[in-house]
DRENTORTI-922685 format. One line per field, with one value per atom (N, C-alpha, C): residue number from 1; x, y, z. Coordinates in Angstrom, 3 decimals, always signed. Last residue first. Layout:
num	(NUM / ...)
px	(X / ...)
py	(Y / ...)
pz	(Z / ...)
***
This chain:
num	(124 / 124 / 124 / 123 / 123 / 123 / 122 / 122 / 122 / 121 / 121 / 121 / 120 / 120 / 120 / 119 / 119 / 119 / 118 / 118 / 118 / 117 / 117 / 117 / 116 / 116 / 116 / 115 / 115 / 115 / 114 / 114 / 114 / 113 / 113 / 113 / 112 / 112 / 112 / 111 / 111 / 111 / 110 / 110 / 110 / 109 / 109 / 109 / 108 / 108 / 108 / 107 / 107 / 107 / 106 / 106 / 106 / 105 / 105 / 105 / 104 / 104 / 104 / 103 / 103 / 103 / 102 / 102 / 102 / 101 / 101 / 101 / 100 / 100 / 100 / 99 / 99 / 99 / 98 / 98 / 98 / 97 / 97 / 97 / 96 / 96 / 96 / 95 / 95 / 95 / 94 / 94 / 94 / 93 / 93 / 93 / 92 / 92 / 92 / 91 / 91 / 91 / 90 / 90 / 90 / 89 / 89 / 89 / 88 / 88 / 88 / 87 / 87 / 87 / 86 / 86 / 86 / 85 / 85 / 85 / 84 / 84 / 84 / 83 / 83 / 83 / 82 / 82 / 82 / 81 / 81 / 81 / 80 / 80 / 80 / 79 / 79 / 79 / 78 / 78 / 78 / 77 / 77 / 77 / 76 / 76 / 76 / 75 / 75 / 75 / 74 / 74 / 74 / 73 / 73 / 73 / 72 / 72 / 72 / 71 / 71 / 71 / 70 / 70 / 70 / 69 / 69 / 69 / 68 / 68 / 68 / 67 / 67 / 67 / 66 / 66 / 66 / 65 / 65 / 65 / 64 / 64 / 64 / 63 / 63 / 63 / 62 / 62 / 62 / 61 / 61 / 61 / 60 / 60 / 60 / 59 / 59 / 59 / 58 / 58 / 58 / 57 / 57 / 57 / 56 / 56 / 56 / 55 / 55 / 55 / 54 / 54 / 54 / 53 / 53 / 53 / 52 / 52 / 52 / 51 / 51 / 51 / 50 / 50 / 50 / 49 / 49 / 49 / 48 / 48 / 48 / 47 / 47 / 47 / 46 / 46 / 46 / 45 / 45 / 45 / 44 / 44 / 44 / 43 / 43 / 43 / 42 / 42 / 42 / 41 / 41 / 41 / 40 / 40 / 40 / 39 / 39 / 39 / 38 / 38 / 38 / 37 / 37 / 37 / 36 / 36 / 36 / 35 / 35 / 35 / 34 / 34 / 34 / 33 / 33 / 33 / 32 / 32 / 32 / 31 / 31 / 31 / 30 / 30 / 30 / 29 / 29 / 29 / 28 / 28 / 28 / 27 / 27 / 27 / 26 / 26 / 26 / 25 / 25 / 25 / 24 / 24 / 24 / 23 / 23 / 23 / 22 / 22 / 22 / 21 / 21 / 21 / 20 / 20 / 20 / 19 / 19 / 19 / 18 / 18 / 18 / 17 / 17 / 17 / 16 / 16 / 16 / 15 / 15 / 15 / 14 / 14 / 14 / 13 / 13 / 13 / 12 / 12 / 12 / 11 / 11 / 11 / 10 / 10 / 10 / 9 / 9 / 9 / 8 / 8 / 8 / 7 / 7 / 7 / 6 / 6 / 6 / 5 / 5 / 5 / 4 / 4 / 4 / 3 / 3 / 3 / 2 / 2 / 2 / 1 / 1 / 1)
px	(+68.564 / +67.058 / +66.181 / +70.724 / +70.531 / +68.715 / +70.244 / +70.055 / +70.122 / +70.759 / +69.204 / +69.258 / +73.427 / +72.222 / +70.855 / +74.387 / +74.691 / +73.544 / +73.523 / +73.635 / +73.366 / +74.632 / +73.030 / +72.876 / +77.254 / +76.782 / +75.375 / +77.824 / +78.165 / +77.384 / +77.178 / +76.549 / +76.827 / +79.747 / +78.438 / +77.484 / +82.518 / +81.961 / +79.709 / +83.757 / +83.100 / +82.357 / +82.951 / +83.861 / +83.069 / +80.781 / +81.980 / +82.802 / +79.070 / +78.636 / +79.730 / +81.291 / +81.018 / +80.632 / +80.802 / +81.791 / +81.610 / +78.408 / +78.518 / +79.140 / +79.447 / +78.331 / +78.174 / +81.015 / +81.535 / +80.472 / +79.176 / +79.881 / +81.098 / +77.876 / +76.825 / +77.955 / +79.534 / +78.714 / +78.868 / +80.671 / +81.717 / +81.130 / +78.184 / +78.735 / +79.695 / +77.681 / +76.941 / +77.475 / +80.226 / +79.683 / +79.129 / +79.274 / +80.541 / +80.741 / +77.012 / +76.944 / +78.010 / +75.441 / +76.764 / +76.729 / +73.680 / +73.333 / +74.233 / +73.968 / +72.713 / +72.698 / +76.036 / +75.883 / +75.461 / +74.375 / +75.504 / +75.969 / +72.982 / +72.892 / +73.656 / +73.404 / +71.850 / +71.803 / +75.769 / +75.962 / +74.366 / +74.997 / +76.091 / +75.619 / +73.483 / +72.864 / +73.838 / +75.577 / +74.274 / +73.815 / +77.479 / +77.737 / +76.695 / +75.787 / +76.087 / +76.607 / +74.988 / +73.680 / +74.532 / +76.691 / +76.954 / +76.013 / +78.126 / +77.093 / +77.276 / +79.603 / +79.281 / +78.213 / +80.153 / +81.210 / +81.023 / +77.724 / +79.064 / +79.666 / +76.642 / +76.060 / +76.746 / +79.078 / +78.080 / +77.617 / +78.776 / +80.007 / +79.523 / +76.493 / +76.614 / +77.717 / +77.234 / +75.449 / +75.914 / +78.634 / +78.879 / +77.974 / +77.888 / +79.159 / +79.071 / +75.306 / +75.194 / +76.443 / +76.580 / +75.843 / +75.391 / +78.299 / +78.783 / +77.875 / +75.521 / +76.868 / +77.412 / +74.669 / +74.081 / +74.703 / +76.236 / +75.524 / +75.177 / +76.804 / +77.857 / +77.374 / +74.164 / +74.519 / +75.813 / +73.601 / +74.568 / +74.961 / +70.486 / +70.970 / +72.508 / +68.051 / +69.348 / +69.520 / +68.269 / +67.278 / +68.127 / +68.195 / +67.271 / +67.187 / +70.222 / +70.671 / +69.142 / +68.778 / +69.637 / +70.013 / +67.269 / +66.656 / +67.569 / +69.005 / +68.410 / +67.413 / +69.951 / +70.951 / +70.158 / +67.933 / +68.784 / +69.528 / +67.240 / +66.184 / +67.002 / +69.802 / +69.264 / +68.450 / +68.950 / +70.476 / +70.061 / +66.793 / +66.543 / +67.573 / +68.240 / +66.946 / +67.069 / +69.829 / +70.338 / +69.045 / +68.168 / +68.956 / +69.599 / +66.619 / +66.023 / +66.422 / +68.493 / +68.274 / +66.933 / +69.423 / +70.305 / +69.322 / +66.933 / +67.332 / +68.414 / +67.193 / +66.090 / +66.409 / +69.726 / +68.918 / +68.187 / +69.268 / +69.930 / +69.906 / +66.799 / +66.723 / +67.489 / +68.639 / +66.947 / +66.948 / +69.600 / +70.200 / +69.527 / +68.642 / +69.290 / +69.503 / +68.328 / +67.378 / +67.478 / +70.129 / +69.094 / +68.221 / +71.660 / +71.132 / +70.679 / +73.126 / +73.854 / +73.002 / +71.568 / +72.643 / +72.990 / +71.658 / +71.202 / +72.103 / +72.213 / +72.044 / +71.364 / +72.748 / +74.199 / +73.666 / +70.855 / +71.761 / +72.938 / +69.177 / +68.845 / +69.479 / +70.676 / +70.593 / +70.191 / +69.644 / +71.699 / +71.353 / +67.601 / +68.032 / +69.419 / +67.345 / +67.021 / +67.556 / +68.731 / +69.276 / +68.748 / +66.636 / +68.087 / +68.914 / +64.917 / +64.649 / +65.641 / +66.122 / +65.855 / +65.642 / +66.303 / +67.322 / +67.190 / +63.872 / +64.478 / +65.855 / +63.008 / +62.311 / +63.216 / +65.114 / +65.053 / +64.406 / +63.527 / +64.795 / +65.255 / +61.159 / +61.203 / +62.453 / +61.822 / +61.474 / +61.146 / +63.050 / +64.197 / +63.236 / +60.998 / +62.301 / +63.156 / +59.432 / +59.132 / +59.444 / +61.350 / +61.047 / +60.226 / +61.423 / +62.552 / +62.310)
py	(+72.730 / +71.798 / +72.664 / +74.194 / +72.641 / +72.556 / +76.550 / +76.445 / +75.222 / +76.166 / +76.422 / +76.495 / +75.094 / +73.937 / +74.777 / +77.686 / +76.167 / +75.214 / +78.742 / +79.454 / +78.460 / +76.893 / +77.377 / +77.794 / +77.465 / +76.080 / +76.282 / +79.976 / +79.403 / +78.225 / +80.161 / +80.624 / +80.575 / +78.325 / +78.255 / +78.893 / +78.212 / +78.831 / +78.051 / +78.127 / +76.455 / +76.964 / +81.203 / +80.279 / +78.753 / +83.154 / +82.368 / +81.667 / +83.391 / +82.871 / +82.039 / +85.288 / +83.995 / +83.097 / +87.457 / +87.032 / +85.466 / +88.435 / +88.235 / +87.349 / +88.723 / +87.980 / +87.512 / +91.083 / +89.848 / +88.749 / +93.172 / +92.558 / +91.370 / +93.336 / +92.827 / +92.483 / +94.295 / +93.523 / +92.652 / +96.529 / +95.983 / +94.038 / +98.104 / +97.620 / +96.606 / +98.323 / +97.603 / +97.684 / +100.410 / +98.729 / +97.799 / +102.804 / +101.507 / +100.301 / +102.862 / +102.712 / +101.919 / +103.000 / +103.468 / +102.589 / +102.337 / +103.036 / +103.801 / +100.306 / +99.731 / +100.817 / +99.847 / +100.640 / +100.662 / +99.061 / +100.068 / +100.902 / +96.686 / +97.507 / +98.983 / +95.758 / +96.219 / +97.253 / +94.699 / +95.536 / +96.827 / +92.634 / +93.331 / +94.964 / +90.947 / +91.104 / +92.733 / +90.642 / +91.057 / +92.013 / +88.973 / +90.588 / +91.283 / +86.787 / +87.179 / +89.116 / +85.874 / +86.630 / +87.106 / +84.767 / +86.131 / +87.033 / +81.926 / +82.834 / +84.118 / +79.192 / +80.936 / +81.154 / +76.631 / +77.417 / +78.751 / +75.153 / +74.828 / +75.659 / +75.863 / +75.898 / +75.787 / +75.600 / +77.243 / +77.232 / +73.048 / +73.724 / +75.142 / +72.421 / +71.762 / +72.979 / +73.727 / +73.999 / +73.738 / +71.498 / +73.567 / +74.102 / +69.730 / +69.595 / +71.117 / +69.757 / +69.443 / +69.590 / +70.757 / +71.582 / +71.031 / +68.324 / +69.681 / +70.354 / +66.201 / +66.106 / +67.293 / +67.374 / +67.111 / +67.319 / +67.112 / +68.641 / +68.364 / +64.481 / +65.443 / +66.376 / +62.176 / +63.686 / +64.634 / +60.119 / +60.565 / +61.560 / +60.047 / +60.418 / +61.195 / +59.295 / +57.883 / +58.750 / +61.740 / +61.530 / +60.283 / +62.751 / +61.748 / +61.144 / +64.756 / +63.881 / +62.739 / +66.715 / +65.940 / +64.662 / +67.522 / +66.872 / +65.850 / +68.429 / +67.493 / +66.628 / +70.479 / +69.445 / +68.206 / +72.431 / +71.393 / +70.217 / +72.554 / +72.244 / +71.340 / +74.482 / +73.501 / +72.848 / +76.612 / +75.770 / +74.220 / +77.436 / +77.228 / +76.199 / +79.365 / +77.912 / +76.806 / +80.352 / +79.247 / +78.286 / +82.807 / +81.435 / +80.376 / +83.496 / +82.986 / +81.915 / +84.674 / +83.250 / +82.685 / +86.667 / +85.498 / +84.397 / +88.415 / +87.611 / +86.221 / +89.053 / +88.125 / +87.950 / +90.642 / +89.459 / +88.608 / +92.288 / +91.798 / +90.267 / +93.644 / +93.071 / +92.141 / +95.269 / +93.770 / +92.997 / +96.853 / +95.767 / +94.738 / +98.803 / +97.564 / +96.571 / +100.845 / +99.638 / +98.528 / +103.451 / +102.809 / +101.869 / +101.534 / +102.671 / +102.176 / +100.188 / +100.417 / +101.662 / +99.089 / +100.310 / +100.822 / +95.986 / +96.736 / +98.210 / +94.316 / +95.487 / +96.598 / +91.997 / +92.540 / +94.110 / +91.269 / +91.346 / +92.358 / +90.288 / +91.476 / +92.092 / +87.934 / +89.487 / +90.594 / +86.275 / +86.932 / +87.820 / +86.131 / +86.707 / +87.373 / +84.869 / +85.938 / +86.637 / +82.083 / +83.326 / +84.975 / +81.301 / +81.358 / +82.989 / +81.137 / +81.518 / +81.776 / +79.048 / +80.615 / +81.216 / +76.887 / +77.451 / +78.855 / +76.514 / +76.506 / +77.286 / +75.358 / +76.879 / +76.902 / +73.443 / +74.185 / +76.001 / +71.235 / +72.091 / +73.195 / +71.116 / +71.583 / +72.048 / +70.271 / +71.404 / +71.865 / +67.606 / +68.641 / +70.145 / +65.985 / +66.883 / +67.617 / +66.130 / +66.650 / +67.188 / +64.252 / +65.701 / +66.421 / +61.909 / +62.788 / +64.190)
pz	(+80.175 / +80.466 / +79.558 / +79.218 / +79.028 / +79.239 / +80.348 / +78.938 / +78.452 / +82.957 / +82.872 / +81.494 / +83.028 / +83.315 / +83.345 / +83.063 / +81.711 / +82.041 / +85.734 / +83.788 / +82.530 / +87.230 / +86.837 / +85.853 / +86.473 / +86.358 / +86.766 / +86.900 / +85.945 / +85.331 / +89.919 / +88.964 / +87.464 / +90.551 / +91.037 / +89.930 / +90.504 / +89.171 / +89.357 / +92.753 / +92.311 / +91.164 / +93.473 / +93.742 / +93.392 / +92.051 / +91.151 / +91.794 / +94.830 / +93.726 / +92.479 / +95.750 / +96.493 / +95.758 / +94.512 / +94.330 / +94.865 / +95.881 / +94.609 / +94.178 / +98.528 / +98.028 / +96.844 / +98.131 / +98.699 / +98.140 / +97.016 / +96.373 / +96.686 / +99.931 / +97.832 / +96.872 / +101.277 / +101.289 / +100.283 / +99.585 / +100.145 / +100.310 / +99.889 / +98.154 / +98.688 / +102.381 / +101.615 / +100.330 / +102.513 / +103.334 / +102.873 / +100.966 / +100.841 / +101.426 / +102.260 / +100.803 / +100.552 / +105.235 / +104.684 / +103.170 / +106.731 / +105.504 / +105.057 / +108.394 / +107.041 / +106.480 / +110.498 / +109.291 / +107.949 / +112.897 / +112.795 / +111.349 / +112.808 / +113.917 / +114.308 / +109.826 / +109.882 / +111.408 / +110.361 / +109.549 / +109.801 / +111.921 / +112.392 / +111.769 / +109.657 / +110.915 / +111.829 / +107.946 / +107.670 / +109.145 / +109.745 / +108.814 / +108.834 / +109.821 / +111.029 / +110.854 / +106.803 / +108.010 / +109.023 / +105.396 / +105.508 / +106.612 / +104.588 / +105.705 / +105.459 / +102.857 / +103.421 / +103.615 / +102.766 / +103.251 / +102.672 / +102.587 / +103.798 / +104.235 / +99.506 / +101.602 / +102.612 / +98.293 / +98.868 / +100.037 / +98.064 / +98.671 / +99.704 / +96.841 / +98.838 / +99.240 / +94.675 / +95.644 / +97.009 / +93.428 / +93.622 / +94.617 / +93.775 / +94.450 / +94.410 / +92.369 / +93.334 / +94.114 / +89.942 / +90.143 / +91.683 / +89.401 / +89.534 / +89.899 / +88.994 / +89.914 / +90.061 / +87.010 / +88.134 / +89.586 / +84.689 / +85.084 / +86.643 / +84.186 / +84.839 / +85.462 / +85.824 / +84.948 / +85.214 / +87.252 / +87.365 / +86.494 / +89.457 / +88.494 / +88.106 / +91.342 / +90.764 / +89.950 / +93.789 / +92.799 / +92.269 / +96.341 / +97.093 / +94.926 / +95.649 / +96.352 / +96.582 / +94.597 / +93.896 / +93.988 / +96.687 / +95.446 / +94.562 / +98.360 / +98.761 / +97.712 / +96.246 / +97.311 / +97.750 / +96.277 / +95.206 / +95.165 / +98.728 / +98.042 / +97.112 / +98.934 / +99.634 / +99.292 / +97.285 / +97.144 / +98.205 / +98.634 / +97.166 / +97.136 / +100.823 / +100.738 / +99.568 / +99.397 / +100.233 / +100.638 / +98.180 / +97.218 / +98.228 / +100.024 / +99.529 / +98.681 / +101.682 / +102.382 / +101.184 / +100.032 / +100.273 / +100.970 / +99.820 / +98.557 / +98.624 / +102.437 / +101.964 / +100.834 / +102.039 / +103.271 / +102.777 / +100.372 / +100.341 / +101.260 / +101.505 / +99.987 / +99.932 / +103.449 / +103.940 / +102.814 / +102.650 / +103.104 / +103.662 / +101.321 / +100.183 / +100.894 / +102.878 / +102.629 / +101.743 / +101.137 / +102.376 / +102.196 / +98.171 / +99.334 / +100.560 / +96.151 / +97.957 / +98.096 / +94.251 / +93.952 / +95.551 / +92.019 / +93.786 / +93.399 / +90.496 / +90.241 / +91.431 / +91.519 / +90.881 / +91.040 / +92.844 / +93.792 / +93.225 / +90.871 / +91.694 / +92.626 / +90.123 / +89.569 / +89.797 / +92.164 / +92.113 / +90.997 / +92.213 / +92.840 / +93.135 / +89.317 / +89.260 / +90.475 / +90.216 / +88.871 / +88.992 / +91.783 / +92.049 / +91.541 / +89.815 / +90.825 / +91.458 / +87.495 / +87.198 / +88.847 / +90.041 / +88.813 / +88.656 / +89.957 / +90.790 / +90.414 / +86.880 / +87.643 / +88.965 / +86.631 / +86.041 / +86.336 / +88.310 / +88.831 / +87.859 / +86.961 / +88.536 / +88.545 / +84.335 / +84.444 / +86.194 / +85.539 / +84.870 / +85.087 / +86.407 / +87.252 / +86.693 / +84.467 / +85.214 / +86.203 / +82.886 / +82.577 / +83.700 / +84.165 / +84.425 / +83.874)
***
């Protein structure tokens, strides 16, 4: 099981880091690819978790919440269709993309999502 803790653990930080690169974006030109590819990098990732979690025999509170916070995320937000919208009309309006980056953000604290990476990357 240590060998799955430190896998999901780097998964974890990997996660972590992209939602911090997310906080500190500063809405210019071209933030909005960053932004792109940093999201489908943590929904991959969220996915990965999900399916790890789920194929693993382990009832860890941490586990469980961090798998019920993960699936939620995946279910219930997209933002590529905005993304996508946003990239044909106004990838370089500043208030859009803060409007963006900071919907996104926010998304993260529903099910205190990034909370529960936080706590479970200082657990493992």
């Amino acid at each position: 099981m240590v060998n799955f803790d430190n896998y999901l653990k780097g998964l974890l930080k990997q996660i972590f880091g992209s939602y911090q690169l997310l906080t500190r974006l500063e809405d210019k030109t071209g933030d909005l690819e960053i932004i792109k590819k940093e999201l489908a990098k943590i929904k991959g990732l969220l996915q990965v978790i999900i399916n790890k979690l789920n194929s693993v025999d382990n009832n860890s509170n941490d586990y469980v919440e961090l798998l019920f916070a993960s699936d939620a995320y995946v279910k219930n937000y997209d933002f590529f269709r905005e993304i996508d919208t946003m990239s044909k009309l106004y990838s370089d309006d500043p208030h859009r993309l803060q409007n963006l980056r900071q919907t996104i953000i926010d998304s993260f604290n529903d099910e205190k999502l990034i909370e529960k990476i936080e706590s479970l990357m200082e657990k493992l």
